[in-house]
N, C-alpha and C positions, 0 to 999 in steps of 0.2 A: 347919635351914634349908638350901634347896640339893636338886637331884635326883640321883640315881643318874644316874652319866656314866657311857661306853665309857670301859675304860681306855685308857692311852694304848698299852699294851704292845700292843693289840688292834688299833689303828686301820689303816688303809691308809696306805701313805709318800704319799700324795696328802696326803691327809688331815691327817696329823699334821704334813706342812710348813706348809700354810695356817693351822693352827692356830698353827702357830708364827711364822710370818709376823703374824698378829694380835697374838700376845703382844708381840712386840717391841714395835711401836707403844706398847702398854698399858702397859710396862716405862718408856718414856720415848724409844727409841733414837731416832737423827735419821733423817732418810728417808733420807741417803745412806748410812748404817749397816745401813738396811733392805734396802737397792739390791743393795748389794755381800752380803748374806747372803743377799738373794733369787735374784742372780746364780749363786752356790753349789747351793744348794738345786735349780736348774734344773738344772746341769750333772748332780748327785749322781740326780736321779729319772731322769735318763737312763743315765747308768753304770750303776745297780746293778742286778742281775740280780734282783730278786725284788721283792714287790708290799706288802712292809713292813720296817718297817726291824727291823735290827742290829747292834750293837756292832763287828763281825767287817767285816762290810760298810763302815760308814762309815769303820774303819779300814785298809780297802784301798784305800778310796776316795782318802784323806788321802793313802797313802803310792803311789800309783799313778800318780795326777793331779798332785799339788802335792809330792813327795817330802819328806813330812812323815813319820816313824816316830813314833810316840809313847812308845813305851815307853823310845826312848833320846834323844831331845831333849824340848826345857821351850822354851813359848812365845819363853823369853829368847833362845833361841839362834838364832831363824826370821827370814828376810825381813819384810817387811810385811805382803806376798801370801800368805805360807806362815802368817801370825800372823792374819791374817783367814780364810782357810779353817779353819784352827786350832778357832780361836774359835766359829764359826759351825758346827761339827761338834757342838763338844763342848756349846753351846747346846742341838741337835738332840736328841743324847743324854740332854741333863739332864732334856728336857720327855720325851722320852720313857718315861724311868723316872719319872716325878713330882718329881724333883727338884725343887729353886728355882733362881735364876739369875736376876740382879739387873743393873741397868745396871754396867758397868765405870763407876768414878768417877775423875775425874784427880786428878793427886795435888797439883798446884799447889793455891794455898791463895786468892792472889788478884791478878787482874791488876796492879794497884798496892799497894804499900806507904807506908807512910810514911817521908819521907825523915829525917825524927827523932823526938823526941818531939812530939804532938799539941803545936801551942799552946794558951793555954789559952782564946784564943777559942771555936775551934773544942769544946775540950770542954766549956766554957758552953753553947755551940750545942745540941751533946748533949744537954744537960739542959731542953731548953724544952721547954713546952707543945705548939709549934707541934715538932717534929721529933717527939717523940711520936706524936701525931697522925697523921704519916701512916702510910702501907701501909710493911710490909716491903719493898718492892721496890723505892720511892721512898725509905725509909731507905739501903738499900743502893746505890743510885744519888749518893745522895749523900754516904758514904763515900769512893766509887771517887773522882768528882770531887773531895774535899779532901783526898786523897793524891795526885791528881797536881798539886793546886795546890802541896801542903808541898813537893814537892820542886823546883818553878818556884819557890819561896819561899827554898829551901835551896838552890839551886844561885847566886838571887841574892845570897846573905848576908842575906835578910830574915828577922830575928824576932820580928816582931811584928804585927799587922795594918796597926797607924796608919803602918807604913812607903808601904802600898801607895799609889804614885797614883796616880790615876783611868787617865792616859797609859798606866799601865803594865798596870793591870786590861783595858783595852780589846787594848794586844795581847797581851794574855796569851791572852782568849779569842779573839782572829782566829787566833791560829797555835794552838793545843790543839787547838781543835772544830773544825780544818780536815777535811773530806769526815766530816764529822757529817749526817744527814739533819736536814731543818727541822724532824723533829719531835725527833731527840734534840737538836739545839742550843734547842729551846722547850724543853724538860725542864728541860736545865742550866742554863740562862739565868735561868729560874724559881729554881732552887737557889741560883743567887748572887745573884739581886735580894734571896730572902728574908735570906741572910746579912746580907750589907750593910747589910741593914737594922737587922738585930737590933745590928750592929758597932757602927752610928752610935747607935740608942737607947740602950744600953750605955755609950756614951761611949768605946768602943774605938776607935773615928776620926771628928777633928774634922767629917770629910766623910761624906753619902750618896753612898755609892759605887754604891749602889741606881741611881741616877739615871744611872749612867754603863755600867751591862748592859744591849745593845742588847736591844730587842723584836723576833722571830721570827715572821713569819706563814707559820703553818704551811701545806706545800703539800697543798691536799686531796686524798686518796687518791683511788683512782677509783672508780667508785659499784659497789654492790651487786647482786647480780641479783638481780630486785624480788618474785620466787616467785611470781608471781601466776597467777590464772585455773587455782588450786589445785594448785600444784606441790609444796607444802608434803605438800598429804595423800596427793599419789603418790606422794612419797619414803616416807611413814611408810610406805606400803600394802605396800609392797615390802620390808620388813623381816621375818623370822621371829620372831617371838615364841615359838617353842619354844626356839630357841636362846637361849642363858644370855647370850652378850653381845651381842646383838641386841635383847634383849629389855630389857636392861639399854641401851645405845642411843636404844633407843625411847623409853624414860623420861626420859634427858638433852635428847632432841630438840624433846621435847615440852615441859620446861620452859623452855629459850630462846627455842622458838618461839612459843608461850602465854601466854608469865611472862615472855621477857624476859632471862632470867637470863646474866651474864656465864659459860661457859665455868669459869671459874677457882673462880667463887661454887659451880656444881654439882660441880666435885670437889670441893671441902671441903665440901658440906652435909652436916650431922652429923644422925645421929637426935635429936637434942632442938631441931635447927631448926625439926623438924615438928609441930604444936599441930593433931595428927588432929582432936581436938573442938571444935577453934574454926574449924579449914579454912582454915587462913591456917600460912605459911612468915615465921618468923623469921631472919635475920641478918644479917650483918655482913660486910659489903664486903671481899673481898682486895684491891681496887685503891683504894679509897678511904678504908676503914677507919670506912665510917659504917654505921649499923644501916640496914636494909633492911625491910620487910611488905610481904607481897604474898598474895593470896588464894590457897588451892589450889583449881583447880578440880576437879571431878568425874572428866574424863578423863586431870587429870594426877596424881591422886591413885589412882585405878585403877590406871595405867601401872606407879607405884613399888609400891602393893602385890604387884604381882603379879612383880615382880622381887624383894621384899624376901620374898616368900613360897615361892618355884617358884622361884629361879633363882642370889640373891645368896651366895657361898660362905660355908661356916662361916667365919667369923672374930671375933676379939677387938676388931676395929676396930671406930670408931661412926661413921665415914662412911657414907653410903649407898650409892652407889656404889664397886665393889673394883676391882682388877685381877683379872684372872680365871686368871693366872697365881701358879703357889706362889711369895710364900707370903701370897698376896693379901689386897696391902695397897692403902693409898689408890693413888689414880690420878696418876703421874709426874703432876711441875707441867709438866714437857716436853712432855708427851702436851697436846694440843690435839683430839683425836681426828679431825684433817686427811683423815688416810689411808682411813679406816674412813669417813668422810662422804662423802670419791669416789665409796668403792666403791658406797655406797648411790644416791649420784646415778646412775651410771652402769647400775646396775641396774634404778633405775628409767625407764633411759630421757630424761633430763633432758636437753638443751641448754640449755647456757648459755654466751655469748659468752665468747670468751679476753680480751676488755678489762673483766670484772666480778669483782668479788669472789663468791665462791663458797662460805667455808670453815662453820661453827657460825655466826661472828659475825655472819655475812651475815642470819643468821637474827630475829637484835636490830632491825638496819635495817628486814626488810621488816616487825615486827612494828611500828615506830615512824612507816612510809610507811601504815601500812592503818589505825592511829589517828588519824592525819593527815586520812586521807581522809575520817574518819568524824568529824571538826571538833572532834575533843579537843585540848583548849590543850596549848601546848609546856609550861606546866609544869606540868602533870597526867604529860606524857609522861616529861618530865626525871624527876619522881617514880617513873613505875613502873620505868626503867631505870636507876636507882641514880646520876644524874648528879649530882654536887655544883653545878655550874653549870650554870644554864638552854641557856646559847651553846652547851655541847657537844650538847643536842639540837636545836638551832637546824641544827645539818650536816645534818638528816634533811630540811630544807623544801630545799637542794641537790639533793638526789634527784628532790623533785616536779618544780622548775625544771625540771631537765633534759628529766623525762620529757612535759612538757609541750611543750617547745622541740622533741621530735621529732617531735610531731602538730600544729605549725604549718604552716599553709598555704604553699605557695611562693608568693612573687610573681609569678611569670608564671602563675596556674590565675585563668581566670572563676570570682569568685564567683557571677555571675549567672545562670551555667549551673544 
């Protein structure tokens, strides 16, 4: 599976930076990690004397530019500046012999800890149905917050839940979630009403402390650009589909765009997600953790074939989607593919206002604005975008409002004209 590639030892230093510029993204790096190697990379295709790269070269570059020697210092011993060019050399090198070359990982293990042992509330908690249940992310979210509660609990001398009371739950959370956004204080807030709850059915404390975690309305983000009057199929038009991760792209594009699909759900989709003879996509929510069906259509089932056929690298993975970088595996859960969706807007020529959302997601919206218009119920819609609660599709008739309130009439125009 997979074409015959240029090697990379072949390519032009144009060439084989842009290519590395893409991996990074693909890798997971943050865009200011991309900045400052992109930075690099500029200076370095201007320095170097010839029209592909070198081992020899880049390390003239290193020691010329940024007076890094390599043979007789080790990362450890460099500035910041000297550790980032460093870095971003020996990246360049690795792709260009075919190496692999993986995100650096930090070595911290986790923001908070526990201030002692769990209580044993909290490890009951653990074990319910209801924490089960959710998504890893919202598992993990909810860790974080009952280790920084354990040690507000440890610093007061409190050991036990039925200590807590209500006065003191209240400012615990005014001063914690201070310069929290509306949506992470609705998250948390969420996490403790459901505690509290389980505390008091428990018999853990006399009180529903439930009762006393303010409710959060969340501030709505700002609306979407609505793709309309086919900006959707300029963007796809403007992609290569010879190219292996363009073409791999165009497959991702198409199922957010057509399907729906959250971002996170199409990097994980597995090859046994896909039920070829029944033409329908099975699975299972990363943000909500409920099963999901949704039809494949014809042109997004094409799209994958012809990446899973012509494009997708050997591997042992059974994702469908890789990184296209060795030693290509799933696609970073980091990677949003933000960067790579720009560059496609941009090439196809797209405006879109700097006060709209622009990124994949946008994508989900305008697919949920155009069923809208075409008088599918909100829970038909909620269904095909994987919403657990109707309200969260309910933000998509926001969108209409608006776009309607900007084609009202002024007051002062004759209508009678």
């Amino acid at each position: 599976m997979g074409e015959t590639k240029q090697p990379n030892q072949t390519k032009p230093l144009s060439q084989l930076i842009d290519e590395v510029n893409e991996t990074l993204e693909d890798r997971g790096y943050s865009k200011s990690s991309r900045r400052h190697y992109g930075c690099i990379y500029s200076v370095f295709k201007q320095f170097s004397q010839s029209e592909s790269y070198s081992d020899e070269e880049g390390a003239r570059f290193l020691t010329e530019r940024h007076g890094v020697v390599i043979k007789s210092e080790t990362p450890d011993k460099l500035t910041s500046h000297m550790q980032t060019a460093f870095r971003a050399m020996m990246i360049l090198s690795d792709y260009h012999h075919g190496r692999a070359f993986t995100k650096r990982r930090c070595r911290k293990t986790s923001k908070y800890v526990w201030a002692d042992t769990p209580l044993k509330e909290f490890e009951e908690f653990f074990q319910t149905d209801r924490f089960y249940g959710w998504s890893k992310s919202y598992q993990g979210a909810c860790l974080s917050e009952f280790k920084r509660l354990s040690v507000y609990l440890h610093n007061n001398q409190i050991t036990a839940i039925a200590e807590i009371t209500p006065a003191m739950l209240v400012q615990y959370l005014s001063t914690a979630l201070a310069g929290y956004s509306s949506s992470k204080r609705s998250v948390t807030f969420s996490i403790f009403r459901t505690f509290f709850r389980f505390a008091y059915i428990s018999e853990y404390h006399p009180l529903d402390l439930s009762e006393s975690v303010p409710v959060v309305r969340r501030t709505p983000s700002g609306l979407s650009f609505d793709w309309a009057d086919g900006a959707i199929e300029k963007l796809l038009s403007c992609m290569d589909r010879g190219n292996p991760t363009e073409a791999r792209d165009y497959a991702i594009i198409l199922l957010i765009s057509r399907l729906g699909l959250r971002i996170s759900d199409v990097k994980n989709l597995r090859m046994r997600d896909i039920l070829w003879e029944e033409n329908r996509i099975e699975l299972v929510q990363q943000k909500t953790n409920e099963p999901l069906v949704l039809p494949l259509f014809k042109e997004v089932g094409e799209a994958i074939i012809d990446y899973l056929k012509f494009h997708r690298p050997s591997s042992d993975s059974d994702c469908v989607f890789l990184s296209h970088a060795i030693p290509f595996e799933k696609l970073s859960g980091n990677n949003d593919l933000s960067g790579r969706f720009d560059k496609y807007i941009e090439r196809a020529g797209i405006s879109i206002p700097q006060n709209r959302m622009k990124g994949p997601h946008s994508l989900r919206h305008a697919l949920a604005v155009k069923l809208l218009d075409n008088n599918i119920s909100l829970l038909t819609i909620s269904g095909i975008l994987g919403h657990t609660d109707i309200n969260s599709a309910a933000d998509y008739l926001r969108v209409n409002v608006e776009l309607l309130r900007q084609c009202t009439l002024s007051p002062e125009v004759d209508c009678n004209v």
